[in-house]
N, C-alpha and C positions, 0 to 999 in steps of 0.2 A: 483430426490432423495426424499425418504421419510424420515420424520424423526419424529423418533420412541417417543411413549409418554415416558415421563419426561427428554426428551433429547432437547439440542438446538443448534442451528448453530451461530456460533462467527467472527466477526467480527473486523480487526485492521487495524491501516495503522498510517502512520509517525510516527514511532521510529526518525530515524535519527540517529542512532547508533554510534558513536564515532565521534560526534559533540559539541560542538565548537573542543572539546579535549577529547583522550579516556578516560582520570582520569575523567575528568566532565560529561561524558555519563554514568559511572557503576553505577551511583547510578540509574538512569530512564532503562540501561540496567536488574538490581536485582528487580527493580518492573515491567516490564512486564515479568519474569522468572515468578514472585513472583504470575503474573496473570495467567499466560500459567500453573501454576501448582495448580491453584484455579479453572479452570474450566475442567480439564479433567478427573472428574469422569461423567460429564452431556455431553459434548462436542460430539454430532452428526458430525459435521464437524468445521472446521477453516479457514478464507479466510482471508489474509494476503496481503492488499491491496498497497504495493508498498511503498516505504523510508523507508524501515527495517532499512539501512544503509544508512549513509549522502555521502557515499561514495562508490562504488564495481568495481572492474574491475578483471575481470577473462583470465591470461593469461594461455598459454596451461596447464602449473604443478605450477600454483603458484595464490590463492586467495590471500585478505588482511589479515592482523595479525589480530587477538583479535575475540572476540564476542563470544569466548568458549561457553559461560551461556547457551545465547538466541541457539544456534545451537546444541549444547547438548541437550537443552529442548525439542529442537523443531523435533528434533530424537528419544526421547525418545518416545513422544505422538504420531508420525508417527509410530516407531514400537511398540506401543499398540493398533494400527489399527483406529486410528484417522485420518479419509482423512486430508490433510491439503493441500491448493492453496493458489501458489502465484501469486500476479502480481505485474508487473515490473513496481516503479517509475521513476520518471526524476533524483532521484539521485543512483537508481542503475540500470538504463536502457542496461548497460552493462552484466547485468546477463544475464547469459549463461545455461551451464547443471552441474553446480556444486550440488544446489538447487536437481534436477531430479537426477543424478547419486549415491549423494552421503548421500540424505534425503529422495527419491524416494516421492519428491515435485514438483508435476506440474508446469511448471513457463509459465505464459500468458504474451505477450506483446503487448497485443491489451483487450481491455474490451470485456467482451461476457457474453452469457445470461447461467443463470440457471433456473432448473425449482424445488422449496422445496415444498414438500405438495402443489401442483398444484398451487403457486403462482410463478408466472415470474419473479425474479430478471434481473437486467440489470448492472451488476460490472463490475469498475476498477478503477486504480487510479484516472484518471480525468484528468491529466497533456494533454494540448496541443488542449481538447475539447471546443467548445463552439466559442465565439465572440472574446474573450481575451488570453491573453499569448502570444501577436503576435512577442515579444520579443526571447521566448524561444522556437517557436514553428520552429523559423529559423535558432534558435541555435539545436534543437535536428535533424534537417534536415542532420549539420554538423557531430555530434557525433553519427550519427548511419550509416552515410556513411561506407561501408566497408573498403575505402582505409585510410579513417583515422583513423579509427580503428587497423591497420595493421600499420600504421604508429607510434602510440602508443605503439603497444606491442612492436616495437623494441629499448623501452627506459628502462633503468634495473630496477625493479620493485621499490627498494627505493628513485628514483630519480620521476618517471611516479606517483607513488601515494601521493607522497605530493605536486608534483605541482596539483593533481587533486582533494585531500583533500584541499587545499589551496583555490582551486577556488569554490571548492564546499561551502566554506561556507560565500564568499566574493562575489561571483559574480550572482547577483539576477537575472542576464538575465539563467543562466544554472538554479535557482530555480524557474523560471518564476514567475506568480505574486502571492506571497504568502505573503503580505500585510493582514494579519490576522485582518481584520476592517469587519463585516457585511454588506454589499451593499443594502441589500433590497431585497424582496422575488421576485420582479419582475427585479432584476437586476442582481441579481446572474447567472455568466454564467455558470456554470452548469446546474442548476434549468433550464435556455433559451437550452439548448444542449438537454436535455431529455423532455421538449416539443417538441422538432423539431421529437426525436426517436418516441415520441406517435404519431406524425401526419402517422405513416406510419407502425407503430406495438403496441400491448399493452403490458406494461408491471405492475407490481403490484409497484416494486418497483425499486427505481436506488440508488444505493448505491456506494458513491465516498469518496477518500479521496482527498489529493493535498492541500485544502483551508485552513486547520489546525484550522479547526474551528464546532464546532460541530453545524448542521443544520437537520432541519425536514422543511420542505416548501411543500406544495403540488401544485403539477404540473399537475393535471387531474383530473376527477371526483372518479376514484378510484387508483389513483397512488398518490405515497408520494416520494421523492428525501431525501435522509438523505446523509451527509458527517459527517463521522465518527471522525472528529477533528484530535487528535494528542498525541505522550505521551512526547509531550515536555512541557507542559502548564495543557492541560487538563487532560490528562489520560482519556480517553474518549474510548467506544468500541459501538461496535451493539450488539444487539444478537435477534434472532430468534426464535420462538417457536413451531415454527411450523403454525403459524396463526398470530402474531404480532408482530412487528419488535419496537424494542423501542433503544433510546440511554442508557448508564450508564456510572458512571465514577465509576472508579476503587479503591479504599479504600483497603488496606492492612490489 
């Protein structure tokens, strides 16, 4: 993908959408709208890296309530021809083709590579990568099994998503370790996940969410690792310019 002068490529990841409580989520819901509709006069493309929602499960004719704003928005700048990509977090790992049918939004559930003005990205959320999350990494083993998944849907939609909103925000082993504390640029298991990918391909940059925590660390002589934080705390994003990838935080 090129991308065109005075255009840029954007970057977000953990919303957490109708977390703790939907009433507690509109107001951080109205400021990433607030941002989705600040940058799409410039906006080349949009990568939308995983915990849009603290919660999602898509049974055959039936998503979750709410989120009008953000899916409205994010419709709108899809049909003003805005690429827009998603990739699936740990807390909505369960998306399906709602996102692709009904937003005509790619949804990834595995990280992969792009190529922007001939620098290599290497995107995704991050959940599950690296030395750490050994916790969740044997919890997402469970929840993406097919048969429990199938066992799931046959629980009626208002009973199946509040015990799964319930546990989405009580139970750190399904958040895995998202202990928002710095580690150190040599301990960060991410930053140690995308040295292991350079020992074997080059990339410019690796660009993650999961940590909720905004990072720039460099990992090679010419790669950098950024994790794009969160819009629970920070409001934090990427953006791209075609040549350099920097953090910002979000101001209304």
């Amino acid at each position: 993908m090129q991308v065109p002068h005075g255009k840029k490529v954007y970057f977000s990841s953990d919303n957490h959408l109708g977390a703790p409580t939907t009433e507690e989520s509109w107001p951080r819901e109205k400021k990433f709208v607030a941002w989705l509709d600040s940058i799409k006069d410039d906006a080349a493309a949009i990568f939308l890296l995983g915990d849009l929602f603290d919660f999602w499960f898509e049974y055959k004719t039936v998503v979750p309530k709410g989120f009008v704003r953000v899916l409205g928005k994010l419709a709108e700048l899809r049909d003003s021809g805005i690429p827009i990509h998603f990739f699936v977090g740990n807390h909505d790992l369960w998306m399906h083709d709602y996102f692709e049918t009904e937003l005509n939004i790619p949804v990834y559930h595995e990280p992969r590579a792009f190529e922007l003005n001939e620098k290599r990205f290497f995107i995704g959320h991050g959940d599950g990568k690296g030395p750490r999350d050994k916790g969740y990494k044997r919890m997402k083993k469970i929840f993406t099994n097919p048969f429990f998944k199938w066992l799931f849907r046959w629980l009626h939609p208002d009973i199946g998503v509040r015990i799964a909103q319930h546990l989405s925000v009580k139970n750190k082993m399904i958040s895995g370790d998202e202990d928002a504390t710095f580690l150190g640029a040599e301990n960060e298991w991410l930053a140690q996940y995308a040295k292991r990918k350079l020992a074997k391909e080059h990339y410019d940059f690796f660009v993650f969410g999961h940590r909720h925590l905004p990072m720039e660390i460099s990992v090679g002589e010419r790669t950098t690792y950024f994790n794009l934080g969160d819009w629970i705390t920070h409001y934090s994003y990427g953006v791209f310019d075609g040549t350099t990838f920097e953090l910002k935080e979000f101001t209304p």
